[in-house]
C-alpha positions, 0 to 999 in steps of 0.5 A: 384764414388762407391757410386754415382753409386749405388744412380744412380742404385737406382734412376733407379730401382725405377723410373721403378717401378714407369712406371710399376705400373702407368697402363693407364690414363684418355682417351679423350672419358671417357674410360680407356685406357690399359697400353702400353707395357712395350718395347714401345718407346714414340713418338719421339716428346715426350721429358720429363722435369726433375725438376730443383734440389732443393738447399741443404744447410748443415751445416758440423762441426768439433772439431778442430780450425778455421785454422786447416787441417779439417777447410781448407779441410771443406772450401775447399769441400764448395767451390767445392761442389758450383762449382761442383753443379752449386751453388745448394749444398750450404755448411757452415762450423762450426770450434771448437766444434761450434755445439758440441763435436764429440759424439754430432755432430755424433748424430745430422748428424744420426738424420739430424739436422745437414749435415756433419761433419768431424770427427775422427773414436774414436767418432764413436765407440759407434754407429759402434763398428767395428770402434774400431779396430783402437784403437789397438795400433801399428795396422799401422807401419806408416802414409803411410801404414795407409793410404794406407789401408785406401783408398783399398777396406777395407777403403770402407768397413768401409765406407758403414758400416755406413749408417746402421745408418743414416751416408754416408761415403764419405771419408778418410783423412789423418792419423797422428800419435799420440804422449803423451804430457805432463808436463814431458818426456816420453821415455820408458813405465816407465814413462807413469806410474801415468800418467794422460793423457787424451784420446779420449772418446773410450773404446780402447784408456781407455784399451791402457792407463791403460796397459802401466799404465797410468790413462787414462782420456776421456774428451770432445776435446774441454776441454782439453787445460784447463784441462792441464793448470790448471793441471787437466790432466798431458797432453794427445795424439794428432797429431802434426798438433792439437798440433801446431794448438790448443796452446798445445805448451803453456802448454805442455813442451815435446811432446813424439813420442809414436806413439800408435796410426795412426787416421783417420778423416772420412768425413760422411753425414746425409742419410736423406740429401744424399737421398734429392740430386738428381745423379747429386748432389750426383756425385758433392759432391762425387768428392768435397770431394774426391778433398778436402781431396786429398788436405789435404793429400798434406796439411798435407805432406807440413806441417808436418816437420813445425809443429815440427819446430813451437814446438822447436820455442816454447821451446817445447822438442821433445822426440824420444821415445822408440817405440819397447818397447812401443809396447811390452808393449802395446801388451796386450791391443790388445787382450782384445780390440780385444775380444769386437769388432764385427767380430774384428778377421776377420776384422784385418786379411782384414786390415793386408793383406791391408797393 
């Protein structure tokens, strides 16, 4: 509502510069006709038509499979978006990697080639580095303290920081936590040591991993299942729900509750395309989207003990690893990520006081 608010303000001051700055029209005699004043009211007969909104179709991506928590909130926001806009926002939706990696599909919405995309706050690091202060490992406590900051006033913060680059932040949806899988169990930093472990393509994540002693390896999501099968990587950090939901469970024997990190997936627009909306547009699929990741919120909460149950049915051993010392160990990395970031004192202070 925020930012369909400030789109209506918007709308409303320039439709009056518009007024002010038309002067008079051509009179029946020939003669120019002064401009009225800027207080008076037209005839009451007088009623103006509004143009009917041009139907806006987008296209939104996102790296996971086609039954995974973004694909069902993605549907889910399509749907609304259609019912909420009297069928003028039409939404279709592109599962795993169809139109790209993460990196790519930022691009592609900044430029407007693409509408939408869901998308986590790594991959918008290298364009917004104030976003690498979610690198830091052990930054939240848990999914529900994450969350909570995340939908305060510092959650919309991060959000407007993104239209000084071509996006419109609509939305948070839900942090999970992120554990190492791999080919072996990981209960204390020692065993994370040698480990080929594949990260997000973020420079925090890089840092993280080399200070616990891992040899951390970005690579593209989409790249990765591969890449633990034929043993290019000896397993990487996902969240329970990818795990089950991309077949990790097929080539990983452990998953390992590190909890390094809490990631969130953010719902963002290509401005180009928000700008094209009429208020009317912008207010309904500001609600879809709030109504959609309410819904993943309510998803992810049903489902998450699921998740671990399809692990052990799979063979998969869950390792209750050792996270106070994990964090210990982790504890240098935050300051050296923390020099990098853009203002990542202050901004750290604003989260933990969110908290």
């Amino acid at each position: 509502m925020r930012k369909f608010m400030s789109s209506v303000l918007v709308t409303l001051v320039a439709t009056s510069g518009l007024l002010v700055g038309c002067g008079g029209g051509e009179s029946s005699s020939g003669g120019k006709e002064s401009a009225a004043p800027a207080n008076a009211s037209a005839p009451a007969d007088q009623k103006s038509e509004s143009k009917p909104a041009e139907v806006i179709e987008l296209n939104l991506g996102h790296t996971l499979t086609a039954d995974s928590e973004r694909q069902i909130i993605a549907e889910k926001m399509a749907q609304l978006a259609e019912e909420k806009s009297g069928g003028t926002i039409k939404i279709s939706t592109f599962p795993q990697s169809q139109l790209g990696g993460e990196v790519k599909q930022i691009q592609s919405v900044r430029t407007g080639a693409q509408g939408m995309l869901i998308v986590s706050t790594a991959a918008l690091e290298n364009t917004y580095p104030e976003y690498s202060i979610f690198d830091l490992p052990y930054l939240f406590d848990s999914a529900e303290q994450a969350n909570k900051v995340f939908q305060s006033e510092v959650g919309d913060k991060f959000l407007d920081m993104l239209s000084d680059q071509g996006l419109v932040g609509l939305g948070w949806g839900w942090a999970n936590e992120r554990n190492i899988f791999a080919s072996k169990k990981v209960e204390t930093p020692e065993d994370v040591k040698g480990l080929k472990t594949r990260v997000m393509q973020a420079p925090g994540y890089v840092k993280t991993y080399e200070t616990l002693g891992a040899q951390p390896t970005p690579m593209a999501y989409g790249e990765v299942y591969l890449a633990v099968q034929q043993g290019t990587v000896d397993g990487g950090d996902t969240s329970p729900d990818q795990f089950v939901m991309d077949k990790f469970l097929e080539v990983a024997k452990y998953y390992n509750k590190t909890k390094l990190h809490y990631v969130p997936i953010v719902t963002a627009i290509s401005k180009s395309k928000w700008d094209q909306m009429t208020p009317d547009q912008q207010k309904a699929l500001q609600e879809a989207v709030d109504e959609a990741l309410a819904f993943g919120v309510e998803y992810n909460k049903t489902y998450y003990d699921k998740y671990y149950e399809e692990m052990k049915k799979a063979g998969v051993e869950i390792v209750e690893s050792d996270v106070e010392a994990f964090k210990k160990a982790a504890m240098p990395a935050r300051e050296s990520i923390l020099k990098e970031i853009p203002n990542g004192e202050e901004l750290l202070k604003e989260i933990e006081a969110a908290k």
